[in-house]
C-alpha positions in Angstrom: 21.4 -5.1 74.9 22.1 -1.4 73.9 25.4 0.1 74.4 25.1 4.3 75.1 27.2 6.1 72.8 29.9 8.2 74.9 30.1 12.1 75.4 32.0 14.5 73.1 34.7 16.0 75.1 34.1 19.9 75.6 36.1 22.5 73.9 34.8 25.1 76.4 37.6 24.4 78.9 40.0 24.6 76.4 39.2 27.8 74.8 39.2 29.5 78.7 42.2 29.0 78.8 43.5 30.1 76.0 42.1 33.4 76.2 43.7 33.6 79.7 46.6 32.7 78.2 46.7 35.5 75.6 45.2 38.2 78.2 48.6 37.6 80.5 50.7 37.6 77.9 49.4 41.1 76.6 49.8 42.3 80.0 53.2 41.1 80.3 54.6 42.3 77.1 52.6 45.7 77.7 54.7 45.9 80.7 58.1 45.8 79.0 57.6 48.3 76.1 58.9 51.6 77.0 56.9 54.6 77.9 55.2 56.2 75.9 55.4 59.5 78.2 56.7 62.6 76.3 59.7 64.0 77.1 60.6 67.2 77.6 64.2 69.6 77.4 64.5 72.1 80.3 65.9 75.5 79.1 68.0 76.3 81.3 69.1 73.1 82.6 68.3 72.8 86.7 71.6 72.7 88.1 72.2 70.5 91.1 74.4 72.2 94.2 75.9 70.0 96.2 76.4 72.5 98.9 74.2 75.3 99.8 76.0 79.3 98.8 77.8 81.0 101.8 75.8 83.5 103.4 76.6 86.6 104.8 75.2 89.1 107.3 74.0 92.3 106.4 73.6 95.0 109.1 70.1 97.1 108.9 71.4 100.1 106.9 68.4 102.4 108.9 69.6 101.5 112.1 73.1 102.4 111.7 71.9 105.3 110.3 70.1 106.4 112.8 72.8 106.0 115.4 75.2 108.1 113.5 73.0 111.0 113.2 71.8 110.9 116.7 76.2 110.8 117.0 76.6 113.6 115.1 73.9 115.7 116.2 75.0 115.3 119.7 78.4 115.9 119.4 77.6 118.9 117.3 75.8 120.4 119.8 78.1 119.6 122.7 79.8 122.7 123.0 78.2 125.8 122.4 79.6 127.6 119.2 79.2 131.6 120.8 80.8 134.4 120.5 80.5 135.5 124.4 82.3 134.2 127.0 82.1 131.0 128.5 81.7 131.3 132.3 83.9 128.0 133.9 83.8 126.9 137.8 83.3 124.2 139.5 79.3 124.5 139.1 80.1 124.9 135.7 82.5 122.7 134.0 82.1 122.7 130.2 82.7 121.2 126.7 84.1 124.4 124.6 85.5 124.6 121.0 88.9 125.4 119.8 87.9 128.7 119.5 85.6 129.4 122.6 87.1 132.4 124.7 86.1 131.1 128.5 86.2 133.5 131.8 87.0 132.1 135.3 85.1 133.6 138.7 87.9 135.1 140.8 90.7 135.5 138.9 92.6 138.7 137.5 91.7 137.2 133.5 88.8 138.7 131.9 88.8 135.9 129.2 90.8 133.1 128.1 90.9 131.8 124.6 91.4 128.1 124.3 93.2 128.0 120.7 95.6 130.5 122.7 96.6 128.6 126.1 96.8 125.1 124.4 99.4 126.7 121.7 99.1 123.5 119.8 99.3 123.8 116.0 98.8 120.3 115.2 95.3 120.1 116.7 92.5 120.3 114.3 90.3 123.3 114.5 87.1 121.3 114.8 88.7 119.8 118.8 86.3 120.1 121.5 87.8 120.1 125.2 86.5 119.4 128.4 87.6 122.3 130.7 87.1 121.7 134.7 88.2 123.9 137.5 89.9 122.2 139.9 88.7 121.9 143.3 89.1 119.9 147.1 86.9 117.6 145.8 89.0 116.1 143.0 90.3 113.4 145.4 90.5 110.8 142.3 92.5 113.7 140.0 92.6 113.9 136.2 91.1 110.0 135.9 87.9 110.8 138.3 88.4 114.4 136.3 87.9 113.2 133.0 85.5 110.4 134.1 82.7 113.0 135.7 82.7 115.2 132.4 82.1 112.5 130.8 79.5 110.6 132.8 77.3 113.9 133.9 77.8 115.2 130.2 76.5 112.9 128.5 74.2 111.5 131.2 72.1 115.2 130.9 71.4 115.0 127.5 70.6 117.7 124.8 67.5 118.4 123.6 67.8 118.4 119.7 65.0 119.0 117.3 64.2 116.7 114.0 67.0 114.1 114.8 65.5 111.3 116.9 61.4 112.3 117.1 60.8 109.4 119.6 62.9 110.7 122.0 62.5 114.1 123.9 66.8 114.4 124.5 69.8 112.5 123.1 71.6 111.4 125.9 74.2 108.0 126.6 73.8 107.0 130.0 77.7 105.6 131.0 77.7 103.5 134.4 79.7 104.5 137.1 81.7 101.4 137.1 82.5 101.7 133.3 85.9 102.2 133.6 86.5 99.2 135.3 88.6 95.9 134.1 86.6 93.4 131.9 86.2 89.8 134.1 88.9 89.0 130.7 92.0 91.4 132.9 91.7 93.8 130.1 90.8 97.5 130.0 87.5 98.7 129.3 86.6 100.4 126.6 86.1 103.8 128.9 89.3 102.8 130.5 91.4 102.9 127.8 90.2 106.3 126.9 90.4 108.0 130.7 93.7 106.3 130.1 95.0 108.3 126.8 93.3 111.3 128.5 94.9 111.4 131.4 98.4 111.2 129.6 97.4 113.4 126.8 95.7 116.4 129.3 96.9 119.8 129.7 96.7 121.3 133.1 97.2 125.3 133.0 98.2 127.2 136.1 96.2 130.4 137.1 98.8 131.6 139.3 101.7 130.9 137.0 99.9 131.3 133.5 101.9 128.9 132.1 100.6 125.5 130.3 101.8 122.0 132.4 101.6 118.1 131.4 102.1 116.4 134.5 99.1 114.7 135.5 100.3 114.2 139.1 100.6 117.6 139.7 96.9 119.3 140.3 96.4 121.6 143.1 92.4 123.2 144.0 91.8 126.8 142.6 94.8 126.9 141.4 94.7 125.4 138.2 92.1 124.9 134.9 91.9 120.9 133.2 91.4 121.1 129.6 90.8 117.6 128.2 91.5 117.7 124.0 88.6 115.4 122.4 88.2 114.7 118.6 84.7 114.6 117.3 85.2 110.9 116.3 86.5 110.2 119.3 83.3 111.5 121.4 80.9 110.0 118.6 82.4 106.6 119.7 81.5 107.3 123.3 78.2 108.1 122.8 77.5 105.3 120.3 78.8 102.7 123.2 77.2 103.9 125.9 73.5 105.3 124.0 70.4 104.5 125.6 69.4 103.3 121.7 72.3 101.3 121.6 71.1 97.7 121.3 72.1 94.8 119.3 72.1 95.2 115.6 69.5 93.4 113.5 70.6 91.3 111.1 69.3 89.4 108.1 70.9 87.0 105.7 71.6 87.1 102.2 72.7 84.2 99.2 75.8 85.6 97.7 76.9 84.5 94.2 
């Protein structure tokens, strides 16, 4: 009887997995060498900030601008600079200069210069006043006084060429109730100046001639108001009270 000779073991097997072998440990040694990326120096260096630059608010220069020469412009022209005389009643009241000469209806004076009844050296010549003839009507006295001028004045407007082409008058529009107390208790900004114009007025006396400072003491056709006014002081009220005054615009800027 024949015995069959028995098989050769296969090196197949063997050699699979040695190659499988080698293939993970290239891959895992390819892994762990560094890379081979090239690396590159930043000129200049980025700088971290840990917290972002302040900024601050900057006002739109045009628009200021604008609202100071519209200021100007209608202050400038709020009082006629003439040589004539100024006619005054109480139809008529009137913003005048230091050196306007005015002329009442019904009195003995042909012309009064202002510079001259005010007698005051230490006001600039550049003033303006507010000059009202007193009449029955002035039942609130120099406060309602001073508050009128200011609200029909400046409520009328002046028509002024080349300053604001958008608009046919410059005018600031106060409220009636301006001059009341803030919801805070304090004074308005309107009554804090009827205040300090009510102390600071000067009443002059037809009959008398003579120059008075007692607020309390007004009497109808009897006597001339003249209100003193600085030009800032009026460029402030139109500014607060102007029909262009809105809320400024403002941008941001990064400062260093």
């Amino acid at each position: 009887m024949t015995i069959a000779a028995s098989a050769k073991p296969s090196l197949v097997p063997a050699i699979m997995a040695l190659l499988v072998l080698i293939l993970f440990g290239y891959i895992l040694f390819s892994d762990l060498k560094p890379s081979s990326n090239t690396e590159h120096d930043i000129n200049p260096p980025i700088e971290i900030i840990d917290a972002p630059p302040p900024l601050t608010i900057i006002t739109e220069p045009d628009d200021l601008l604008k609202k100071e020469q519209e200021a100007d412009a209608f202050v400038s022209q709020l009082a006629i600079a003439t040589t004539e005389p100024i006619l005054v009643n109480e139809d008529n009241n009137q913003f005048v200069r230091h050196d306007s000469v005015i002329t009442l209806p019904n009195t003995d004076e042909e012309a009064l210069a202002i510079k001259d009844i005010i007698q005051d050296d230490s006001i600039a010549d550049n003033a303006l006043f507010y000059v009202h003839s007193v009449t029955d009507k002035d039942v609130q006295g120099l406060w309602g006084i001073v508050q009128a001028g200011l609200i029909n004045k400046f409520r009328q407007g002046l028509r002024i060429d080349g300053v604001s082409p958008n608009k046919d008058m410059l005018q600031a529009v106060i409220p009636a109730n301006a001059d009341e107390q803030l919801p805070s208790g304090l004074s308005s900004f309107l009554g804090n100046v009827l205040s300090n114009k009510v102390d600071s007025s000067y009443i002059y006396n037809l009959n008398t001639k003579k120059m008075g400072r007692d607020s309390n003491l007004i009497h109808p056709g009897q006597q001339l108001v003249v209100i003193h006014f600085s030009p800032e002081e009026l460029k402030q009220i139109y500014q607060f009270f102007s029909e262009q005054r809105n809320q400024d615009i403002e941008t941001f800027a990064i400062t260093d």
